[in-house]
C-alpha positions, 0 to 999 in steps of 0.5 A: 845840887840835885838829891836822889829819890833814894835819899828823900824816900822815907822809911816804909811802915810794916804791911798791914797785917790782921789783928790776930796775925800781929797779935801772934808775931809778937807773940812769936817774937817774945818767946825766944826773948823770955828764953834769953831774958825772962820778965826783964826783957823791954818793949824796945827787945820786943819791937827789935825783934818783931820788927815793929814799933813800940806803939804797936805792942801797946795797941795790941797788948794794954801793958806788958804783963797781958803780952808775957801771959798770952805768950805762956798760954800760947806756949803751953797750947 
């Protein structure tokens, strides 16, 4: 029986994008979610959100804390 092309592609990974451009998408995603969550929102809400992998988050932000504060500084600005 023959498979379709659709169903053997894989799934697509996010375009490239810079580094301060992802840096500000995940910024960007996390602050509706601090409004939602506060601290308690989790990398998995966080990637959900900015439609990204949890290993992302970690490669731009060394832990959780670094990204909760660039989010306040960023709102603040």
């Amino acid at each position: 029986m023959a498979t379709s092309t659709r169903e053997m592609s894989t799934p697509k990974r996010a375009s490239a994008m810079p580094p301060e451009e992802r840096r500000a998408a995940i910024i960007a995603a996390v602050r509706p979610l601090l409004a939602e969550h506060g601290e308690a929102i989790t990398t998995k809400q966080i990637a959900c959100a900015a439609g990204i992998a949890e290993g992302t988050i970690i490669r731009v932000f060394a832990v959780k804390d670094e990204l909760l504060d660039a989010t306040l500084e960023a709102a603040l600005d």
